[in-house]
C-alpha positions in Angstrom: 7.0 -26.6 51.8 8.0 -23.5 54.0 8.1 -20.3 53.0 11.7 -20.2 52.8 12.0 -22.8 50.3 9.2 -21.1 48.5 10.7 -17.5 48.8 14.2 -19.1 47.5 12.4 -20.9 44.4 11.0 -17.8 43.6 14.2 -15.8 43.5 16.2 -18.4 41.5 13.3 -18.8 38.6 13.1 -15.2 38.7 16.9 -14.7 38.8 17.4 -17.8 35.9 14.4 -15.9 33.5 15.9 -12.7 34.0 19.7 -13.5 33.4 18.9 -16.3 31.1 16.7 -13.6 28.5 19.6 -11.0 29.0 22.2 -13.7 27.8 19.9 -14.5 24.9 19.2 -11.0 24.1 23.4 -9.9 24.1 24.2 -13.5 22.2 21.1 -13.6 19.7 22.4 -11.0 17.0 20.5 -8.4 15.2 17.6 -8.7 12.7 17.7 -5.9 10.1 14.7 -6.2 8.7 11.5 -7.7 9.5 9.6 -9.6 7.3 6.6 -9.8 9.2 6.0 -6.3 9.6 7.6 -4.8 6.1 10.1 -2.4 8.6 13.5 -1.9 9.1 14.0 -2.9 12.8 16.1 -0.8 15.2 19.7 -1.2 15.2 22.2 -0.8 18.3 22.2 3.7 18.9 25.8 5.0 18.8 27.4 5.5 22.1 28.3 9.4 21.6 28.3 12.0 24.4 26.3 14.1 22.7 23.7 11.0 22.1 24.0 10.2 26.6 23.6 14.3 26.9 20.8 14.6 25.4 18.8 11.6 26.6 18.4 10.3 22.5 20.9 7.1 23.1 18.0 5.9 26.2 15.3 6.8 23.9 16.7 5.0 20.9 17.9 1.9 23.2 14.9 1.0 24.2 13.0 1.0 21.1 16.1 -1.0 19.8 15.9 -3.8 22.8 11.7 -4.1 22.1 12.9 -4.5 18.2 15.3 -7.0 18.7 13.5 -8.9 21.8 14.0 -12.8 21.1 11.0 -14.5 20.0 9.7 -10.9 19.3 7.2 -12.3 16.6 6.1 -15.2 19.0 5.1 -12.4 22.2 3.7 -10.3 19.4 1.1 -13.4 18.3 0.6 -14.0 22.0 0.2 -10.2 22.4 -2.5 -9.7 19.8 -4.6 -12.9 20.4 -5.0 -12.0 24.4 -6.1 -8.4 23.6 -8.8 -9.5 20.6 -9.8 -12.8 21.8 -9.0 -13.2 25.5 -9.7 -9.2 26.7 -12.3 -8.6 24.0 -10.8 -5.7 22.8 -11.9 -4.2 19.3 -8.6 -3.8 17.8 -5.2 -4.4 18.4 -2.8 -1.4 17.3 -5.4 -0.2 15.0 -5.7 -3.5 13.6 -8.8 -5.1 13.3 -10.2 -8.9 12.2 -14.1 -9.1 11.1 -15.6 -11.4 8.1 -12.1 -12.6 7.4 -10.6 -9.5 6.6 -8.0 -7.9 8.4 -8.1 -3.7 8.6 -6.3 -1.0 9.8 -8.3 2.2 11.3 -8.7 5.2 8.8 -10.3 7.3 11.0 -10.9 10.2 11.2 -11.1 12.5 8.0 -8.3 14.8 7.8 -9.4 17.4 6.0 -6.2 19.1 6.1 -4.4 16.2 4.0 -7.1 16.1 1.1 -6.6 19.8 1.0 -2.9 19.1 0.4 -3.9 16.4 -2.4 -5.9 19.0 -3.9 -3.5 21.6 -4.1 -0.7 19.2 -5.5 -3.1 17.8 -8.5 -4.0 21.2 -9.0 -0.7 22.6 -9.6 -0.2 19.8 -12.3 -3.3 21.3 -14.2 -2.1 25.0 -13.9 1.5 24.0 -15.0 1.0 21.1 -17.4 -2.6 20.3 -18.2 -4.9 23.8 -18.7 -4.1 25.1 -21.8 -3.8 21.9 -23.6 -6.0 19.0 -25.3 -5.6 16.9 -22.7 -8.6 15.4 -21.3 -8.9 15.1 -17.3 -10.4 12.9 -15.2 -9.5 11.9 -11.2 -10.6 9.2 -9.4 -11.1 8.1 -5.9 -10.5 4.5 -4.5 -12.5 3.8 -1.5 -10.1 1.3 0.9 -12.0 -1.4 3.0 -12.7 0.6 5.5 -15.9 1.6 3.9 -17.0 -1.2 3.5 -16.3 -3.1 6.6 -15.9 -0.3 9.4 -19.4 1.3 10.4 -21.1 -2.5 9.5 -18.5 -4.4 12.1 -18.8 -1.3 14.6 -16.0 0.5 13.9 -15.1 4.0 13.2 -14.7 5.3 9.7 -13.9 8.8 8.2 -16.2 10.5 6.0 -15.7 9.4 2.7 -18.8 11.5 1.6 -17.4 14.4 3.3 -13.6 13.7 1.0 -15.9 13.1 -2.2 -17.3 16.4 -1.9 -14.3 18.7 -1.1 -12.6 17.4 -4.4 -15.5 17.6 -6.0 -15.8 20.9 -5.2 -11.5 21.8 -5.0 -11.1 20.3 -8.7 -13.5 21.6 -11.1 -11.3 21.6 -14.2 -11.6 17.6 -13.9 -14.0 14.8 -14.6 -14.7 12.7 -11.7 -15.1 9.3 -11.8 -17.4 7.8 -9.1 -15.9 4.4 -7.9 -17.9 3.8 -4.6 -21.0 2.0 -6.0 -19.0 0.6 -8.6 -16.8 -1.6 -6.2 -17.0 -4.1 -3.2 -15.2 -6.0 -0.1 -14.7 -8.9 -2.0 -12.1 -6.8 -4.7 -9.6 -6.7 -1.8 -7.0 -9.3 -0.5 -8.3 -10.0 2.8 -4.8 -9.3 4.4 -3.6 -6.6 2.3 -4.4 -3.3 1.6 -4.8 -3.5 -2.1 -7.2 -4.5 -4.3 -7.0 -8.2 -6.7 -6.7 -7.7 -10.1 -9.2 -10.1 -11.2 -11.6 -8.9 -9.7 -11.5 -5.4 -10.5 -12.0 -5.5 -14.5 -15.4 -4.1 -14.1 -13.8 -1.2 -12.6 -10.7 -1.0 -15.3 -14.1 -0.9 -17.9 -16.2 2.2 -15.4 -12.7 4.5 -15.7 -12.1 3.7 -19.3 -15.5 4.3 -21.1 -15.5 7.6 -18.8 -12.6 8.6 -21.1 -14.3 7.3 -24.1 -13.0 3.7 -24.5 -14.2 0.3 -24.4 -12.3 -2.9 -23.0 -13.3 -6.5 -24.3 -9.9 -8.0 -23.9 -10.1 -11.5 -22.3 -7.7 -13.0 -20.2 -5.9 -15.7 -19.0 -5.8 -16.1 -15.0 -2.9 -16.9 -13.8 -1.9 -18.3 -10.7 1.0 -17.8 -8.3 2.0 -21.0 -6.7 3.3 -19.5 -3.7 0.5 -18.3 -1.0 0.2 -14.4 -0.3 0.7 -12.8 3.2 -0.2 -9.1 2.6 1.1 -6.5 4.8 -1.5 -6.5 7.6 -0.6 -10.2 8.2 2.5 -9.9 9.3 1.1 -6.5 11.5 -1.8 -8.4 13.4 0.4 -11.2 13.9 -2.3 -13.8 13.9 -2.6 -17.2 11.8 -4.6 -16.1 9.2 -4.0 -18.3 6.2 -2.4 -17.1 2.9 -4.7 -16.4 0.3 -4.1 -17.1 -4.0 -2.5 -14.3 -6.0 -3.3 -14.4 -9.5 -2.7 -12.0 -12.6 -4.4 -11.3 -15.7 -2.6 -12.3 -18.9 -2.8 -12.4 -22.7 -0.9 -12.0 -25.6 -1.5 -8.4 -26.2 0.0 -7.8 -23.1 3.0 -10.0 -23.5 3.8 -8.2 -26.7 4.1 -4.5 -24.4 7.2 -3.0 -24.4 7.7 -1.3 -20.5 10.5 0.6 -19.4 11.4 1.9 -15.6 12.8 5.3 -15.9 13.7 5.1 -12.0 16.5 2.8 -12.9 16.7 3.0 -16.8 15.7 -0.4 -17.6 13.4 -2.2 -19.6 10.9 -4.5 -17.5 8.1 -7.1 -17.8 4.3 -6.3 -17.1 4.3 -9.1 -14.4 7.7 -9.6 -12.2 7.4 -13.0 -10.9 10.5 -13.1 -9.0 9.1 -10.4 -6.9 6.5 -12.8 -5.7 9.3 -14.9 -3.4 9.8 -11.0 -1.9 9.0 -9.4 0.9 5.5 -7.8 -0.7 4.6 -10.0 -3.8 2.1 -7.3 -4.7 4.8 -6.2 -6.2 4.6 -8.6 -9.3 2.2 -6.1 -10.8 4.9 -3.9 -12.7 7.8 -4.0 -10.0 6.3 -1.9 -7.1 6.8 1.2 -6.3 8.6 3.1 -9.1 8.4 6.8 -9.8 7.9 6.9 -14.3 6.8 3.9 -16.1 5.8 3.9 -19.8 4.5 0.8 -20.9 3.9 0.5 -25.2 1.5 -1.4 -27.3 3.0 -2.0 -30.6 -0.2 -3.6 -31.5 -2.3 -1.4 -30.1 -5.2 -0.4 -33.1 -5.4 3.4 -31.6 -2.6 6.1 -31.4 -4.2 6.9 -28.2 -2.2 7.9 -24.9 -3.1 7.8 -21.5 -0.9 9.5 -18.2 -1.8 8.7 -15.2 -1.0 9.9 -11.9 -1.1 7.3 -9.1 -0.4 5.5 -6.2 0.7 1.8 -5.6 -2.9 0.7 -6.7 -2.4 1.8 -10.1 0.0 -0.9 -10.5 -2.6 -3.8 -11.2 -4.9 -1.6 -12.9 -3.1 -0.1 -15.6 -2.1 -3.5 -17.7 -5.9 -3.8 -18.3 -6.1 -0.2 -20.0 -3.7 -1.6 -22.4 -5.9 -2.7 -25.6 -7.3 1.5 -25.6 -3.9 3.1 -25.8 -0.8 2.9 -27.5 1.1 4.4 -24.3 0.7 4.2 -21.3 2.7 6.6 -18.7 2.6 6.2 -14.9 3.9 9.1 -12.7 4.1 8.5 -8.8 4.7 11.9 -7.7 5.0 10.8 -3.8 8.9 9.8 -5.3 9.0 12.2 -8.3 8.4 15.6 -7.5 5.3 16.9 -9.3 7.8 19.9 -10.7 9.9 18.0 -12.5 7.4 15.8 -14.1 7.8 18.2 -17.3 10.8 17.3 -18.1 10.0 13.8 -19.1 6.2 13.8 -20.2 5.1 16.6 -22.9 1.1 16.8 -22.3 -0.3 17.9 -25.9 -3.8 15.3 -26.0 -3.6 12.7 -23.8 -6.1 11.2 -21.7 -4.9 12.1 -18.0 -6.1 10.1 -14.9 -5.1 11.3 -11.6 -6.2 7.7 -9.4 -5.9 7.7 -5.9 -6.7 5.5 -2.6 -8.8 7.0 0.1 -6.3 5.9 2.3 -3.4 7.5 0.2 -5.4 11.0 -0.1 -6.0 10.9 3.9 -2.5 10.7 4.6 -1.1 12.6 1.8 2.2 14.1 3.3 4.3 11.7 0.7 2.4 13.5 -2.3 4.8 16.3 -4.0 
């Protein structure tokens, strides 16, 4: 074949990709939301003059046509496995796959953020908590990063070094050491969080440090629909689903729970939500700012507040058989200011429980 002919193939396969992805890319339509990656995707920027001016309609137009490319999910997969498997690359975005788990970099400590934390939690004593019976305690939950980073060759942030400075910034509180306490093995392998039945043992460490005892038994239940946590759908690699279960009995089924967020009463377990875009978010609806959930056959007049983040969730229906109330407060979506004017703190039992991860990036806490 002369070069000619092979020049003039070359143009028309280039010409019929290039033409032939720009048609597909006007004609495909938009996605709104991406399942995959638990994100709102990029919509089509307004054409304004002021948008053109100021070089924010280019900026914004390009990260629309990479969030609506066709096949996006497909390149990212391809993407992914050529940089960890093919290149040898470590990680992929800050993602990372060792013993079957997947993992997002935490690294490194920032002090600055756990400072933040600290301030916030100790406003809430000053205001709420210090000249009170309440009883105090705070918590730290370690994420998988330490126990998977340093062992697999990665980079971790010093969780010894974030142990001590709220040791050290929140005096006025019992701490609660979790670190020895849990394992690898209590986390979904493709999620952030941890399972719930596996972390009983720790729901039994928090509550005899407030002075109770849990010998509940449960019934494991099973959803029949496999769970693809949120780094799934990140790393874009064909990890398989793992089995979501929750803990059940009749105790709990006789709780009365009510959502203040949208003035309604709930279930303990939402299993609708587990068809949704994070089924983590069976364990009392997700992320809602004031819960109270009450025991009506609870043998104890006993209350317990605790401040939290979305790991609090799974943990709190097992704290059920020790207190008559239980109140949740998420105060990245309920400003820690107004939290007076729906909890009156005489003597509860008050937990302040908290991911590593959350208390490293703690801009959302208020």
């Amino acid at each position: 074949m002369s070069d000619k002919n092979k020049n003039l193939i070359s143009i028309i396969v280039m010409s019929v990709f290039l033409f032939g992805t720009g048609f597909i890319c006007w004609f495909h339509g938009e996605q709104e939301y991406s399942l995959a990656e638990r994100r709102y995707l990029k919509t089509m920027p307004a054409i304004t003059w002021e948008n053109v001016v100021s070089g924010r309609f280019m900026s914004d137009f390009e990260s629309y046509t990479q969030d609506q490319f066709p096949a996006r999910d497909t390149f990212r997969s391809i993407k992914s496995g050529v940089a960890l498997f093919a290149f040898g690359k470590k990680d992929n975005n800050d993602l990372y796959l060792a013993d079957g788990y997947i993992n997002k970099l935490e690294y490194p400590y920032r002090q600055e953020s756990a400072e933040h934390a600290i301030k916030v939690f100790s406003s809430v004593y000053d205001k709420y908590l210090e000249d009170t019976d309440c009883k105090v305690y705070y918590a730290l939950i370690p994420d998988k990063g330490y126990y998977m980073a340093e062992a697999n060759g990665y980079p971790a942030m010093d969780y010894a070094a974030m142990e001590q400075d709220f040791i050290n910034g929140m005096e006025n509180m019992t701490y609660i050491d979790l670190f020895d306490v849990m394992s690898l093995e209590d986390f979904y392998k493709t999620d952030t969080h941890w399972r719930q039945e596996k972390i009983t043992d720790v729901a039994a460490v928090i509550a005899s440090a407030m002075g109770k005892e849990l010998k509940a038994e449960y019934e494991l239940c099973k959803i029949e629909v496999p769970f693809y946590g949120v780094y799934h759908g990140q790393l874009s690699l064909p990890v398989a689903g793992e089995e979501l279960f929750y803990l059940n009995n009749e105790e709990l089924d006789g709780c009365y729970v009510y959502d203040y967020t949208n003035m309604r009463e709930i279930e303990i377990y939402d299993l609708e939500k587990a068809q949704g875009a994070d089924p983590y978010e069976i364990y009392l609806s997700g992320p809602l700012s004031l819960i109270t959930i009450e025991n009506p056959n609870a043998d104890t007049d006993a209350e317990l507040v605790v401040f939290r983040d979305s790991f609090g969730s799974s943990i709190a229906p097992l704290w059920v058989e020790s207190y008559s109330k239980i109140t949740l407060i998420d105060i990245r979506y309920l400003y820690s200011g107004m939290v007076g004017n729906y909890v009156a703190f005489e003597n509860q039992d008050v937990l302040f429980l908290y991911s590593t991860m959350v208390l490293n990036n703690s801009e959302t806490i208020k």
